[in-house]
PyMOL Python script that loads the backbone (N, CA, C, O; Angstrom):
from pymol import cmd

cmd.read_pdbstr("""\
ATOM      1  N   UNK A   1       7.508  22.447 -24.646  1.00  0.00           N
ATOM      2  CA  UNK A   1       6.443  21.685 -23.995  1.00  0.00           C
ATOM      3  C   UNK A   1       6.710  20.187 -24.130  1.00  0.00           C
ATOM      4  O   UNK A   1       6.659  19.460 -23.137  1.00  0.00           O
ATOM      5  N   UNK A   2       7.031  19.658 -25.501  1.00  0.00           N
ATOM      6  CA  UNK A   2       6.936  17.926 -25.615  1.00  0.00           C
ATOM      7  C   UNK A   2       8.395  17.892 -24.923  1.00  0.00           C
ATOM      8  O   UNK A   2       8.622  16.870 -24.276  1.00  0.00           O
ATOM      9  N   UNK A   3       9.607  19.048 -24.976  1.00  0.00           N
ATOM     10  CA  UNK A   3      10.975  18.558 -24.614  1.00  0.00           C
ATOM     11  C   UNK A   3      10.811  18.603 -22.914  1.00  0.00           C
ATOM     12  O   UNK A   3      11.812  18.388 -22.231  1.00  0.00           O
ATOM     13  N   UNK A   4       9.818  18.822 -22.426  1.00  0.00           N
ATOM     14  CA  UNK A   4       9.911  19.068 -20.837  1.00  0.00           C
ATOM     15  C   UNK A   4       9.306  18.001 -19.973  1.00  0.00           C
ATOM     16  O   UNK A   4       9.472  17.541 -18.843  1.00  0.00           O
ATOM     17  N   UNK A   5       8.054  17.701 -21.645  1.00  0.00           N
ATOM     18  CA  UNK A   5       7.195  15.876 -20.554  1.00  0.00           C
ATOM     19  C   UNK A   5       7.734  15.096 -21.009  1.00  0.00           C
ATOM     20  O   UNK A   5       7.547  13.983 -20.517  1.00  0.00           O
ATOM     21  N   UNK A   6       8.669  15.195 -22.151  1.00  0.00           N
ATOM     22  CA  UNK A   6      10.023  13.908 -22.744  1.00  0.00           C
ATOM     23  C   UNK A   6      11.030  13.585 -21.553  1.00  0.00           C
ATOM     24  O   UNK A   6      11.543  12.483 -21.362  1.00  0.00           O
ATOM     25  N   UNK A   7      11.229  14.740 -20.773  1.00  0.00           N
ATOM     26  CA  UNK A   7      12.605  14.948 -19.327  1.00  0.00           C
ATOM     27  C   UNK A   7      11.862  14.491 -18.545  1.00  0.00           C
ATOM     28  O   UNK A   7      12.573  14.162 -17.594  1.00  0.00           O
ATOM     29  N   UNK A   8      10.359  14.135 -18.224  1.00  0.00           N
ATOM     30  CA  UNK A   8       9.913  14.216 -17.159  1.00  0.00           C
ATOM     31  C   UNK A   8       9.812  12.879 -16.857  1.00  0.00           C
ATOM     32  O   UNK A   8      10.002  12.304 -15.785  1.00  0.00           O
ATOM     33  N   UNK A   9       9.442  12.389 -18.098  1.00  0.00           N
ATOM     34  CA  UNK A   9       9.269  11.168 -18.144  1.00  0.00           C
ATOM     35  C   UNK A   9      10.561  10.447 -18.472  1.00  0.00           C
ATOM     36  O   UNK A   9      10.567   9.547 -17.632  1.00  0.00           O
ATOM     37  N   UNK A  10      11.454  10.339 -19.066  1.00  0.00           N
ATOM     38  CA  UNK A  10      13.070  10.022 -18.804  1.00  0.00           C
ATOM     39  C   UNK A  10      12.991   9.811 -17.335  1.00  0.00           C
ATOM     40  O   UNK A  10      12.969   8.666 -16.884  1.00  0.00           O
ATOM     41  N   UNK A  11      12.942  11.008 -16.455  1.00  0.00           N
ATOM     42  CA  UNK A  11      13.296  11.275 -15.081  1.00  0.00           C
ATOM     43  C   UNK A  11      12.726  10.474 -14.049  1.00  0.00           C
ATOM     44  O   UNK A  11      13.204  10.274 -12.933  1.00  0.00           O
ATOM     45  N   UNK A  12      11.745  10.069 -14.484  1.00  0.00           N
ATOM     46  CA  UNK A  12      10.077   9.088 -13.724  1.00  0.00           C
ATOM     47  C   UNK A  12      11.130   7.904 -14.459  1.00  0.00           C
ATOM     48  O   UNK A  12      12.000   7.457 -13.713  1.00  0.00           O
ATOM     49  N   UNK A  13      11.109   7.638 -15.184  1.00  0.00           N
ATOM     50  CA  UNK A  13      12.071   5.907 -15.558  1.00  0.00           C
ATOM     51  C   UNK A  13      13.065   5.841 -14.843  1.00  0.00           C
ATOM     52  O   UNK A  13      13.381   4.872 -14.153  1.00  0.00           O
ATOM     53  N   UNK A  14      13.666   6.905 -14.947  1.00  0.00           N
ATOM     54  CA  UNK A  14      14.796   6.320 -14.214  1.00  0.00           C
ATOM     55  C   UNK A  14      14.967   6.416 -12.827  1.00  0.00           C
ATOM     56  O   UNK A  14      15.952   6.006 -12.213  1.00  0.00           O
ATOM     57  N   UNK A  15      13.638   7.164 -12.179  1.00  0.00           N
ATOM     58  CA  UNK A  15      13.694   6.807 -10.943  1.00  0.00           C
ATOM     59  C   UNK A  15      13.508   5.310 -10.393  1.00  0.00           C
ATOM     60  O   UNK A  15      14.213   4.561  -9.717  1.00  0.00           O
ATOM     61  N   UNK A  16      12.044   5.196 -11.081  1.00  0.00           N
ATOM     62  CA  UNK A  16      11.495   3.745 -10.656  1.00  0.00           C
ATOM     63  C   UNK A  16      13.169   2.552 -10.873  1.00  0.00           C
ATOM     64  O   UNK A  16      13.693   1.827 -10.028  1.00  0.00           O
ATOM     65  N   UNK A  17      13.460   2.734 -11.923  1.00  0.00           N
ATOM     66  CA  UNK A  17      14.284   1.715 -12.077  1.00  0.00           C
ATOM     67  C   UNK A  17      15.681   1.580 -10.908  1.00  0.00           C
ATOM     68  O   UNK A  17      16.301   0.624 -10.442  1.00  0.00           O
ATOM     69  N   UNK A  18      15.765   3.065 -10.752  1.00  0.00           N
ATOM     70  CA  UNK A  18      16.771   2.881  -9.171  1.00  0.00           C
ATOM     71  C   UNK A  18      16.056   2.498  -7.919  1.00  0.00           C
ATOM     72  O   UNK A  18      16.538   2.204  -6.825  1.00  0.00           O
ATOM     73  N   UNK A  19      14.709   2.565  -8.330  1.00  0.00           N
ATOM     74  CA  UNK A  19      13.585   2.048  -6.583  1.00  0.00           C
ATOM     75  C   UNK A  19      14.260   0.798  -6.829  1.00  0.00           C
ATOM     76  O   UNK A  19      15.324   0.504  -6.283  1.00  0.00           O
ATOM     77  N   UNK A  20      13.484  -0.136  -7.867  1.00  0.00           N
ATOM     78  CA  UNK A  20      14.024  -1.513  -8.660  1.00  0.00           C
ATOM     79  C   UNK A  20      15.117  -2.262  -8.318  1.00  0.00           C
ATOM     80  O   UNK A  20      15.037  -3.449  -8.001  1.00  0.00           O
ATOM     81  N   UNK A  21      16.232  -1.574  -8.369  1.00  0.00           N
ATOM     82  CA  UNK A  21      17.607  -2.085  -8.102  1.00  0.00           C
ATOM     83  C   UNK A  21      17.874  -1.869  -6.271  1.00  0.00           C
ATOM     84  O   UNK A  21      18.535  -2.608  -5.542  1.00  0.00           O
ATOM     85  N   UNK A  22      17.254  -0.840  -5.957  1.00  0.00           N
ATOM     86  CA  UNK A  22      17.376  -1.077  -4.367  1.00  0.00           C
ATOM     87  C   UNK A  22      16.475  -1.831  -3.761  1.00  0.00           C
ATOM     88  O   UNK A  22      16.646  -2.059  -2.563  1.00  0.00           O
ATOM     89  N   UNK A  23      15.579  -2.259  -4.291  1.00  0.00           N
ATOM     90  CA  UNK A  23      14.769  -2.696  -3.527  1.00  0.00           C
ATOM     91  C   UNK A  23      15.180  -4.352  -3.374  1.00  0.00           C
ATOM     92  O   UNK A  23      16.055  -4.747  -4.146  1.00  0.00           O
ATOM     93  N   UNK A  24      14.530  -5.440  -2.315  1.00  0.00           N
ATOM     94  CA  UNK A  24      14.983  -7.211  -2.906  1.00  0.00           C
ATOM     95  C   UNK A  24      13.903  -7.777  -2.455  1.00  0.00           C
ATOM     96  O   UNK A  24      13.091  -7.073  -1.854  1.00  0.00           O
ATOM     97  N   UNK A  25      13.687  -8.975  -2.618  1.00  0.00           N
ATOM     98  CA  UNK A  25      12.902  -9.680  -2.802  1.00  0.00           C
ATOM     99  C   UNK A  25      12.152  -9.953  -1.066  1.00  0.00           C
ATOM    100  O   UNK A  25      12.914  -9.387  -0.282  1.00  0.00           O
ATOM    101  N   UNK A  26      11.350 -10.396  -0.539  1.00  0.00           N
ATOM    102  CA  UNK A  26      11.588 -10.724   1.127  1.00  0.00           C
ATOM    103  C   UNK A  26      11.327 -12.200   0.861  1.00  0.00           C
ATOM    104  O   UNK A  26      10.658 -12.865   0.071  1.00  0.00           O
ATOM    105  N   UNK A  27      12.385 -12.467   2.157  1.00  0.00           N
ATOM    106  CA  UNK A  27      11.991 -14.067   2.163  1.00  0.00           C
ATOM    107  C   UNK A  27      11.050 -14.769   2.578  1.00  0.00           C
ATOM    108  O   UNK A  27      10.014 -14.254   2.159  1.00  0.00           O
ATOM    109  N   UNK A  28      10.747 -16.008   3.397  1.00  0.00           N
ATOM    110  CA  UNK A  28      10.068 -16.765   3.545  1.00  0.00           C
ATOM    111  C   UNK A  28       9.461 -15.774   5.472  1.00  0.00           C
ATOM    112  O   UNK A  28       8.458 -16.090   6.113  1.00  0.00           O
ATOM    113  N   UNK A  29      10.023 -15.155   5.689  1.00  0.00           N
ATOM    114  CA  UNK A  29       9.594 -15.265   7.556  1.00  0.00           C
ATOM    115  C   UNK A  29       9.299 -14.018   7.042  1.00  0.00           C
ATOM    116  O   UNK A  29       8.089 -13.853   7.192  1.00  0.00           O
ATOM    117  N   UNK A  30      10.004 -12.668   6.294  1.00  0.00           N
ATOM    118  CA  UNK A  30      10.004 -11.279   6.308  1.00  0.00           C
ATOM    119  C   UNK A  30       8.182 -11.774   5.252  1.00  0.00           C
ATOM    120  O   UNK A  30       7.204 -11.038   5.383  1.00  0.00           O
ATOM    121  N   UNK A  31       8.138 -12.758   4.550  1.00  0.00           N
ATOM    122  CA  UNK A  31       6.380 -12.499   3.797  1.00  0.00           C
ATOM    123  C   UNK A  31       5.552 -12.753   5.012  1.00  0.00           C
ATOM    124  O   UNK A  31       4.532 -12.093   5.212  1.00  0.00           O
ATOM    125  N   UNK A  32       5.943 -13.661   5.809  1.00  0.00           N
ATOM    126  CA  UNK A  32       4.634 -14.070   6.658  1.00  0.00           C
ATOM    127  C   UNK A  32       4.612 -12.972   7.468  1.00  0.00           C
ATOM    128  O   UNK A  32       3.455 -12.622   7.700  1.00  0.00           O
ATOM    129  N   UNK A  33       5.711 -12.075   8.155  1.00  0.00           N
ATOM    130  CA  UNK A  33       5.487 -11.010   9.304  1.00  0.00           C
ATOM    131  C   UNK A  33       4.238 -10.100   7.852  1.00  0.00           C
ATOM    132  O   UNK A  33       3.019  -9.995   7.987  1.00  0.00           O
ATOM    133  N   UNK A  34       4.575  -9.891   7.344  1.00  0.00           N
ATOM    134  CA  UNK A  34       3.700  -8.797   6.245  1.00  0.00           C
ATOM    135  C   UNK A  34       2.177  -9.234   6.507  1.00  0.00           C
ATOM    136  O   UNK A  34       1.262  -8.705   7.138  1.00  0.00           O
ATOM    137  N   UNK A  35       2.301 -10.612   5.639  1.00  0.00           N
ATOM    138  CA  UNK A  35       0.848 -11.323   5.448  1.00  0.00           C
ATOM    139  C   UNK A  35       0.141 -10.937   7.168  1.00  0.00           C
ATOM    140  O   UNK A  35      -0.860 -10.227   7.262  1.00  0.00           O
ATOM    141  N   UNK A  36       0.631 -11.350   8.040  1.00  0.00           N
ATOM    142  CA  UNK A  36       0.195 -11.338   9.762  1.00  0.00           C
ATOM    143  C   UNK A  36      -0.212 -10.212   9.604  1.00  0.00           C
ATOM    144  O   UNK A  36      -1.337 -10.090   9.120  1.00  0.00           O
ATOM    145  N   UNK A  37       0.584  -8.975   9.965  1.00  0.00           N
ATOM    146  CA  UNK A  37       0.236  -7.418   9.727  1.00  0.00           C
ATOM    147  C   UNK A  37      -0.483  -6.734   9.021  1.00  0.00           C
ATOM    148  O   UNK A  37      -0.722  -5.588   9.401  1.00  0.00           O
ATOM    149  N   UNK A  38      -1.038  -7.205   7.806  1.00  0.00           N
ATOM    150  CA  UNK A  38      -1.883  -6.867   6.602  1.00  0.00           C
ATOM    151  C   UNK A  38      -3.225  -6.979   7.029  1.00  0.00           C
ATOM    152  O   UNK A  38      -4.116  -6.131   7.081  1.00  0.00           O
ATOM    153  N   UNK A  39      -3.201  -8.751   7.467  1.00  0.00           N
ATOM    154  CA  UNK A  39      -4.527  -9.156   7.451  1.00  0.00           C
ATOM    155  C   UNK A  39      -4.982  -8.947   9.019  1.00  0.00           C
ATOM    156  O   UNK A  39      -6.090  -9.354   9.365  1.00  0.00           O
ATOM    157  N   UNK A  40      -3.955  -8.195  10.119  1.00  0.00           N
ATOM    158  CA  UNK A  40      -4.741  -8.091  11.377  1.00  0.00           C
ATOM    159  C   UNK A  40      -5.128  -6.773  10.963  1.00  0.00           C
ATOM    160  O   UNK A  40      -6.299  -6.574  11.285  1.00  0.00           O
ATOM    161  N   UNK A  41      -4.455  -5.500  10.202  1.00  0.00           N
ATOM    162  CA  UNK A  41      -4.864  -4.595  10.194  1.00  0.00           C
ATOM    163  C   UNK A  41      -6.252  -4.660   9.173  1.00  0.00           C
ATOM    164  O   UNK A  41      -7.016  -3.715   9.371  1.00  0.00           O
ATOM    165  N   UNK A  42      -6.606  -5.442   8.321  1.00  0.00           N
ATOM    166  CA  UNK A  42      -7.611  -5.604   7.452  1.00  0.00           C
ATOM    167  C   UNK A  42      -8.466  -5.693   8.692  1.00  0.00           C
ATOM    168  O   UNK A  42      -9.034  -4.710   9.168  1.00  0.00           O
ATOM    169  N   UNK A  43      -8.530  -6.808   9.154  1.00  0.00           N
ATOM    170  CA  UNK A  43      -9.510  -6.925  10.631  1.00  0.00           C
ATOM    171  C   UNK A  43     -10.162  -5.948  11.503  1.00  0.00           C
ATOM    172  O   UNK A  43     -11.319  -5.829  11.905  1.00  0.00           O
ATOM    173  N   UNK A  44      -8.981  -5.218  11.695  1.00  0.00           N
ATOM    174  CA  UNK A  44      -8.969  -4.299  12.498  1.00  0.00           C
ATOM    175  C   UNK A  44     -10.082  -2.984  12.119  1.00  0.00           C
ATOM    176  O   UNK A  44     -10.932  -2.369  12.762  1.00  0.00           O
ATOM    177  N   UNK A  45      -9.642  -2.946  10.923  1.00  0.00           N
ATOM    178  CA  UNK A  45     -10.506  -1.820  10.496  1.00  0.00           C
ATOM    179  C   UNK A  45     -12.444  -2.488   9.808  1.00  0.00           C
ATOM    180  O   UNK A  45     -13.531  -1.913   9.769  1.00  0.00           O
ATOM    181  N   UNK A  46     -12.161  -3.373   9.549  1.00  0.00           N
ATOM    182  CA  UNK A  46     -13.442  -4.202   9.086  1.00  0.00           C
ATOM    183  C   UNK A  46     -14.339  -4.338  10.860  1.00  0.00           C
ATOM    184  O   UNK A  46     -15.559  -4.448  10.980  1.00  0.00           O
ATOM    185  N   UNK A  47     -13.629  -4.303  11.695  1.00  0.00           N
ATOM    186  CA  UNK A  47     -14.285  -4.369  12.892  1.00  0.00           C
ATOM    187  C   UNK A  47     -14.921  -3.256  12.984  1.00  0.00           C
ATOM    188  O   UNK A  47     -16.150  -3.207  12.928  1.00  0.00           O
ATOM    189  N   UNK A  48     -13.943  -1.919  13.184  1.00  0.00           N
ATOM    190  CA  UNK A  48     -14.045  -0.514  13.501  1.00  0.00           C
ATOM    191  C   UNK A  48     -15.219  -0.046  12.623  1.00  0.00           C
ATOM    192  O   UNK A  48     -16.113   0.667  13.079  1.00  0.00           O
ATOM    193  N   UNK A  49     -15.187  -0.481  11.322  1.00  0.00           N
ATOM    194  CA  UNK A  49     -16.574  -0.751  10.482  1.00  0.00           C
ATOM    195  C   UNK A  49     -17.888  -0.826  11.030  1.00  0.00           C
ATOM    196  O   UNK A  49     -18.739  -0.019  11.403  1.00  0.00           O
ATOM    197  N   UNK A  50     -17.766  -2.109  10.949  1.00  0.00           N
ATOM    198  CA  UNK A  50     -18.928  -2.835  11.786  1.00  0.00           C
ATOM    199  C   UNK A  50     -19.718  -2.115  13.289  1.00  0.00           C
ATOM    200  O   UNK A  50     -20.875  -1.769  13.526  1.00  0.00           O
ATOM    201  N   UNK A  51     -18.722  -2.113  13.920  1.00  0.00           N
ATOM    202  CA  UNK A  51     -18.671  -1.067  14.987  1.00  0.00           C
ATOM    203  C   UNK A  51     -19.760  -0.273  14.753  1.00  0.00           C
ATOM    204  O   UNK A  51     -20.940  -0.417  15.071  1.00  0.00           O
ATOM    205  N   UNK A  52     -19.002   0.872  13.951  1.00  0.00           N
ATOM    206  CA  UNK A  52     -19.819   2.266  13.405  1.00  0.00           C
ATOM    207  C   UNK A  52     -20.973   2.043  12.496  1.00  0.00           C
ATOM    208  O   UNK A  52     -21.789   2.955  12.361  1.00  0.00           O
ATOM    209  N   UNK A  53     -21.116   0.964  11.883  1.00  0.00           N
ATOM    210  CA  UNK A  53     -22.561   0.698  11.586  1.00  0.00           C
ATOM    211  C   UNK A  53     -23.473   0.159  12.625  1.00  0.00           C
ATOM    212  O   UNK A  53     -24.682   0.387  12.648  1.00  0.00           O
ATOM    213  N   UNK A  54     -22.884  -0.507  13.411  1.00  0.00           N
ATOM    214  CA  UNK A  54     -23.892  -0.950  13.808  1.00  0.00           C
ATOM    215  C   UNK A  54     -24.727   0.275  14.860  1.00  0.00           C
ATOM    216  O   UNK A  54     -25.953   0.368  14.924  1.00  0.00           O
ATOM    217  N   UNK A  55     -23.780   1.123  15.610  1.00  0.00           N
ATOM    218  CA  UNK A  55     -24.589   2.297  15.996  1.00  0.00           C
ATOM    219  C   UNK A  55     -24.873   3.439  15.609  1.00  0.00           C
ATOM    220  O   UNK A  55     -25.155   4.418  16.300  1.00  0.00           O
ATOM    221  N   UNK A  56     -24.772   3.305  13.924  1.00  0.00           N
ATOM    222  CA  UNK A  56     -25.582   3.884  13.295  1.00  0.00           C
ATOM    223  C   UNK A  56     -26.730   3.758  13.463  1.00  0.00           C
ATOM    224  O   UNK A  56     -27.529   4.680  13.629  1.00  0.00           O
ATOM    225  N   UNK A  57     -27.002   2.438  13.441  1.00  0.00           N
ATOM    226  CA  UNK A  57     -28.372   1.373  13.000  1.00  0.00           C
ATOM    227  C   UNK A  57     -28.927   1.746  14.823  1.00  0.00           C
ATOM    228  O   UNK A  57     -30.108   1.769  15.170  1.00  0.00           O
ATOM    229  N   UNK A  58     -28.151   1.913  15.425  1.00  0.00           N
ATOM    230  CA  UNK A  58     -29.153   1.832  16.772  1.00  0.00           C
ATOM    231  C   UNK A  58     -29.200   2.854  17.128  1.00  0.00           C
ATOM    232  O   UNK A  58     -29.742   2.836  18.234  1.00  0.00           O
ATOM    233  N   UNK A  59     -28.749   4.536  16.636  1.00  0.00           N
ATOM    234  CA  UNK A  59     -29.204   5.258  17.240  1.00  0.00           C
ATOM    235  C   UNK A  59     -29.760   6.126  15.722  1.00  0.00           C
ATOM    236  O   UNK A  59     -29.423   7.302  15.580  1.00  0.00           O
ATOM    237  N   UNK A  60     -30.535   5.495  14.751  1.00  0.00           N
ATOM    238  CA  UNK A  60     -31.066   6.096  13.984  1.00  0.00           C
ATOM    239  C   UNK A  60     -32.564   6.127  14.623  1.00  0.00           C
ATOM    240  O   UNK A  60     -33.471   6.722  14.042  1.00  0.00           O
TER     241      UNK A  60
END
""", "prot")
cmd.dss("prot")
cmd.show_as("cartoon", "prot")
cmd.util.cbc("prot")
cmd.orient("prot")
């Protein structure tokens, strides 16, 4: 039992740490496309929100 969540967890480290090494940093244009995309989809759904409350509210 402890020798199997000892492997498991070995196995979980050393995955993350190969995500780690493949992964790199983004630069200056690859953060702003993100930031753009993040915060229209934040929007997007804060609308779709709003939306659905509000005809909640009008057909209660």
């Amino acid at each position: 039992m402890i020798n199997s969540t000892t492997s498991k967890l070995k196995n979980f480290i050393q995955e993350c740490v190969r995500v780690l090494k493949v992964t790199k940093k983004p630069n200056n244009e690859e953060l702003k496309i993100i930031v753009k995309i993040s915060g229209m989809g934040i929007l997007i759904i804060g609308i779709i929100g709003f939306i659905i409350q509000m005809l909640w509210e009008f057909y209660r």
